[in-house]
C-alpha positions, 0 to 999 in steps of 0.5 A: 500500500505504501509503494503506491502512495508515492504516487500520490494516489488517494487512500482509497486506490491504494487500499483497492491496490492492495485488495487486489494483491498489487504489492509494488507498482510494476516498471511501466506504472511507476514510469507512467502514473506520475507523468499521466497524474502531471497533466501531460500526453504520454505514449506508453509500451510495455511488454503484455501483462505487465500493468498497462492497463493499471498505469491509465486507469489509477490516474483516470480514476483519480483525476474523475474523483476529485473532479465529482468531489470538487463540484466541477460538473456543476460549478465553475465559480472557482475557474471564474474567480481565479486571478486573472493570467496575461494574455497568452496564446493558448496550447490547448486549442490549436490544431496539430502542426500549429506550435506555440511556445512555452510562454504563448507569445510565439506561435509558427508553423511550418506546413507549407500548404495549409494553413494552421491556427490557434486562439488566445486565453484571453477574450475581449468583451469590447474593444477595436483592431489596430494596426500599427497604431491606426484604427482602421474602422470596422473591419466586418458587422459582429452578428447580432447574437454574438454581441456581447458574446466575448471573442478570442484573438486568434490567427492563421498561418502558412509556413510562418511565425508570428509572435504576440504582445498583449501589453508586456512590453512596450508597443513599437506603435501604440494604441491611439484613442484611449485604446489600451492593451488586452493585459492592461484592460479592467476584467469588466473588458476581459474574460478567461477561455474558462469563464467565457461561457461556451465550453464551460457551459456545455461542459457543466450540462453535459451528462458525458464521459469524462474519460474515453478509454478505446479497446480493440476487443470486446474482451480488453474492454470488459477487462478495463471496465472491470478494472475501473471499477475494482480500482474505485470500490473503496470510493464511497463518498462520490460514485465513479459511474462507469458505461461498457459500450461493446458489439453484441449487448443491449445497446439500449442499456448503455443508451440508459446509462448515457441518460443517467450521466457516466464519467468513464466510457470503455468501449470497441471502435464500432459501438462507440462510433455508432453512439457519437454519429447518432449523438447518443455518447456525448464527448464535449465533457471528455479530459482523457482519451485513452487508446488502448492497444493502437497498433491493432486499432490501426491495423484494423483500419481505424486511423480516421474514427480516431481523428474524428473522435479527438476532434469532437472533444473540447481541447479545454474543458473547465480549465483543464486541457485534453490529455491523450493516453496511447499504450502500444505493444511497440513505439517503433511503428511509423503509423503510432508515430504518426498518430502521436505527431498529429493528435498528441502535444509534446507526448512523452514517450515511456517505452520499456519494451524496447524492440521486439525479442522473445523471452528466454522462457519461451522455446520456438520452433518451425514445423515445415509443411511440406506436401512432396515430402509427407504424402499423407495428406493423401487420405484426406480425413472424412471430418476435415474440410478446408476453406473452399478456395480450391473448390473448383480446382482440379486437387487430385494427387495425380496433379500436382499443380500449385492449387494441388499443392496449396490444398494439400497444405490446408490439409495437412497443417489440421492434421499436424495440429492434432499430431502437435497436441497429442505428442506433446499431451497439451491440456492447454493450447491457444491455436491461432488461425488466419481466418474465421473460417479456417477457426470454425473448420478446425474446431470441428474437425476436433471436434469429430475426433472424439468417441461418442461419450460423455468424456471429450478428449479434445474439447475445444471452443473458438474465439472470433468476431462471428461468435459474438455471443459465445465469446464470454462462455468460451473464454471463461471455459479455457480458463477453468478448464472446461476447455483444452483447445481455444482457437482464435484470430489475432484481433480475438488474442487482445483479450486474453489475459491467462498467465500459464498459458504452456502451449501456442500453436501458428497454424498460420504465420502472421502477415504482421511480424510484430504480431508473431511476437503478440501471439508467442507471448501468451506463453512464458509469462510469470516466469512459467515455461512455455513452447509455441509451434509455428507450421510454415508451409514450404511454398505459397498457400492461395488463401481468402482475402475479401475485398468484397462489400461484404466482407466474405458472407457469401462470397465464393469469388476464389479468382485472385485479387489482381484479377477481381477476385477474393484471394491471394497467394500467402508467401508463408516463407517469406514471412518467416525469414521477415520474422527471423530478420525481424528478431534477429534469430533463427528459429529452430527447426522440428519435424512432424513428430514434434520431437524439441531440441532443447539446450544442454544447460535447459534442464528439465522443463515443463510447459506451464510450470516455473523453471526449476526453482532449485537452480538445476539448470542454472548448476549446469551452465555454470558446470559447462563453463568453468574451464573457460572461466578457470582458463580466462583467470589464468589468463588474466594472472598471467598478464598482470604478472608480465605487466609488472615485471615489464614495469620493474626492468624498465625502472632498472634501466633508469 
């Protein structure tokens, strides 16, 4: 309880940090809730499992309390009689590219086809425009419902700076006519952005979200709500009121939450979209937006929704700026530095992963796919059926075309999976698949293989967006252990949180490498063993990849997508050497009987459980290398002693 109240936290998270056994901040919590708590941006990468989630809700949360406490949402008199501040450009409403400097006098651009601008904190309530010195009439009739109304300076600029004085230097040509300076007018003439009026008030009326926080999956996001509120039950005397908005529940429940007020939104990108387009999820009350996972989220095509989302927001609400929390499984990648550029001010980048690598509790290997050597394939099992993208291709053995070719190892990386979990007896395994469709295949197929009964040898669910009310069941089954087998696509992984995962199988390698390491990763956690099998076919696989409006319902367009169709040729190979590149190893090698080779120094390992806890391995290595170790002290005996004898004859001379 006590490592956490350095942070500042209130008594109330740190006892619900201990009533969920969180003894000490993990690396990234301690690098990001101090930075998230000071106000500023941050960018934040950390290995799965190691607290993300933690490090922007405790903030969240606590920033929400005291502002229910305070009286924010009703009252803004505190802003309204805060001293004055001189006039100054405002950081907070700007557009992207237009920077202002620290003390917001001075403001460039440097986009050199379109125009970017800012506005002032200070608005006038009455006044005129001068230049240099001469008033110049009026310049356009004010509408009449803006009279009265106070305006803000602001500019525009195109590959330019200008800077600013409000009166704390003298002019170069002073305002004639009783005319004085923004800094030197009586407060009855000047007003403050947050006593304006405007965002204020509709910040105080909103029933909206104080904190938006974006989920890639239905299954992150349930686990973030559940998150927020374990973090705020001790609170008792104000109500953090949290909302999940996710496919595949009652809208009309979120819809009656949203009615009631909320203060903390965790949603998928589709629900979320869809309640702020109908105007359902107000966002003009919005301090934080959190977007969770934002590799993925932009790898599904979501880059615009976010745009869209920042721009509904205030830049200031109640005299607080917007504040943008990115967490990302990797800084490295151009599209997250490209976001942060565009939405994010002066973030500050926390990464404590580094570049990708694979755990040294993690053992990988490749099983090569290879239909000309292992002929099995042949006899074909009644129960398996593949994804159709042959149906009208001649796949007889006697012609061995590439469309032969590519069946043959549809075929055989099913029967390879089952030869995997057998010889190596898993009772846990998550198998990844490419497709929704190759999931709901393989399921049945293992389905089949057991004998009628009540006992099942391969009970297996599956985890994709098709099965969207089934999802919550099947996850929970793999976890209690109803379930052996728990097949999903890379988008359906997010959400698995499970430590002691001893088993991953690639029944196809991702065409992301930064998603190999996502999905090896769900092994080796908690200092536990674990071994992910990756099955590489040994030429190129003809695989679905719709284009189509719908998506793949009721497609059945097998022509390349070159030539108009739905599908395309996966260089599976080529992955693999992009992967090996990419974390800078060779991974080793096994055949169909799945036999691992592991190192001398490994000793005995079993998936799932700690490394050996008394230190046999480490005895073995060290055992290897003491003649090196003996003969390097030799070594080094021998150089000082010639050192100092060399230093001596030189001293006789003299």
């Amino acid at each position: 309880m006590a490592a956490f109240d350095r942070f500042g936290m209130m008594p109330e998270i740190m006892e619900a940090t201990q009533h969920l056994g969180w003894e000490l901040p993990t690396d990234i919590q301690a690098e990001a809730v101090p930075l998230i708590l000071g106000g500023g941006d941050v960018l934040m990468a950390a290995e799965t499992g190691s607290g993300k989630t933690g490090a922007f809700c405790m903030p969240v949360i606590q920033i929400v309390a005291e502002t229910l406490r305070a009286g924010t949402r009703t009252s803004t008199a505190a802003a309204t009689a805060a001293p004055r501040r001189a006039g100054r450009m405002s950081v907070a409403t700007r557009e992207a590219n237009f920077a202002v400097s620290a003390d917001g006098l001075l403001c460039q651009s440097r986009a050199e086809f379109q125009w970017q601008g800012g506005r002032g904190e200070l608005a006038a309530t009455k006044g005129a425009v001068v230049k240099n010195g001469v008033y110049l009439g009026d310049a356009y009739e004010i509408p009449s419902s803006l009279r009265g109304q106070p305006l803000f300076p602001a500019c525009t600029v195109k590959n330019a700076e200008l800077k600013f004085n409000f009166g704390a230097q003298p002019f170069k040509h002073s305002p004639q006519g009783g005319f004085k300076a923004m800094n030197n007018q009586p407060d009855a003439n000047v007003t403050t952005a947050t006593a304006a009026g405007g965002a204020s008030d509709t910040w105080k009326k909103s029933k909206g979200p104080v904190a938006l926080i974006l989920e890639p999956s239905r299954e992150l996001a349930e686990q973030t709500r559940d998150q927020i509120r374990a973090l705020s039950s001790f609170i008792k005397d104000v109500r953090v009121r949290d909302c999940l908005m996710i496919g595949g529940t009652n809208a009309r429940d979120q819809l009656k939450a949203l009615e009631r007020g909320v203060d903390v939104v965790v949603g998928t990108p589709g629900r979320i979209e869809d309640f702020v387009k109908t105007g359902k999820l107000d966002l003009n009350r919005v301090r934080f937006f959190i977007v969770d996972e934002v590799d993925a989220l932009l790898s599904q095509g979501h880059e615009q929704l976010l745009e869209r989302l920042y721009n509904k927001m205030p830049k200031q609400t109640a005299g607080n700026r917007l504040q943008m929390v990115v967490c990302s499984a990797t800084l490295h990648s151009p599209a997250v530095k490209k976001l942060a550029d565009k939405l994010m001010y002066h973030p500050v980048w926390v990464d404590l992963k580094g570049l990708d690598s694979v755990p040294d509790t993690v053992h990988h290997v490749v099983v090569r796919v290879d239909p000309n050597a292992d002929k099995s394939w042949q006899k074909k099992p009644a129960a398996l059926r593949t994804d159709g993208v042959h149906a009208g291709d001649n796949t007889r053995p006697a012609n061995m075309t590439a469309e032969t070719t590519s069946e043959a190892i549809k075929i055989l990386k099913f029967m390879y999976t089952l030869k995997a979990i057998d010889a190596h007896n898993m009772e846990q395994v998550i198998v990844f698949c490419r497709t929704r469709l190759d999931c709901d295949n393989l399921e049945k197929y293992l389905q089949a293989q057991d004998s009628p009964g009540p006992a099942h040898k391969y009970p297996t669910r599956c985890l994709h967006g098709s099965r969207g009310p089934e999802r919550r069941q099947n996850l929970e089954a793999f976890k209690n252990g109803e379930a052996r087998i728990l097949i999903c696509t890379d988008v359906a992984a997010r959400g698995i949180d499970i430590t002691g995962i001893p088993y991953v199988i690639n029944v196809t390698l991702p065409d992301e490498k930064e998603n190999y390491v996502h999905r090896i990763g769900r092994v080796g956690r908690a200092d536990r063993m674990g071994l992910a099998i990756s099955l590489v076919a040994t030429t190129q696989e003809k695989v679905w990849y719709h284009t189509c409006p719908s998506k793949g319902k009721g497609c059945h367009n097998t022509r390349l997508k070159s030539q108009g169709g739905c599908t395309i040729w996966y260089d599976e190979p080529q992955l693999l050497a992009d992967i090996q590149e990419h974390l800078g190893v060779v991974i080793p090698t096994s055949d169909a009987s799945f036999k691992i080779e592991r190192s001398e120094f490994d000793g005995k390992v079993v998936y799932g459980e700690k490394r050996n806890a008394n230190a046999y391995a480490f005895k073995g290595h060290a055992d290897l290398l003491a003649p090196s170790v003996a003969e390097l002290s030799d070594l080094e005996a021998r150089a000082q002693t010639s050192f100092l004898e060399l230093q001596y004859k030189g001293t006789a001379r003299v």
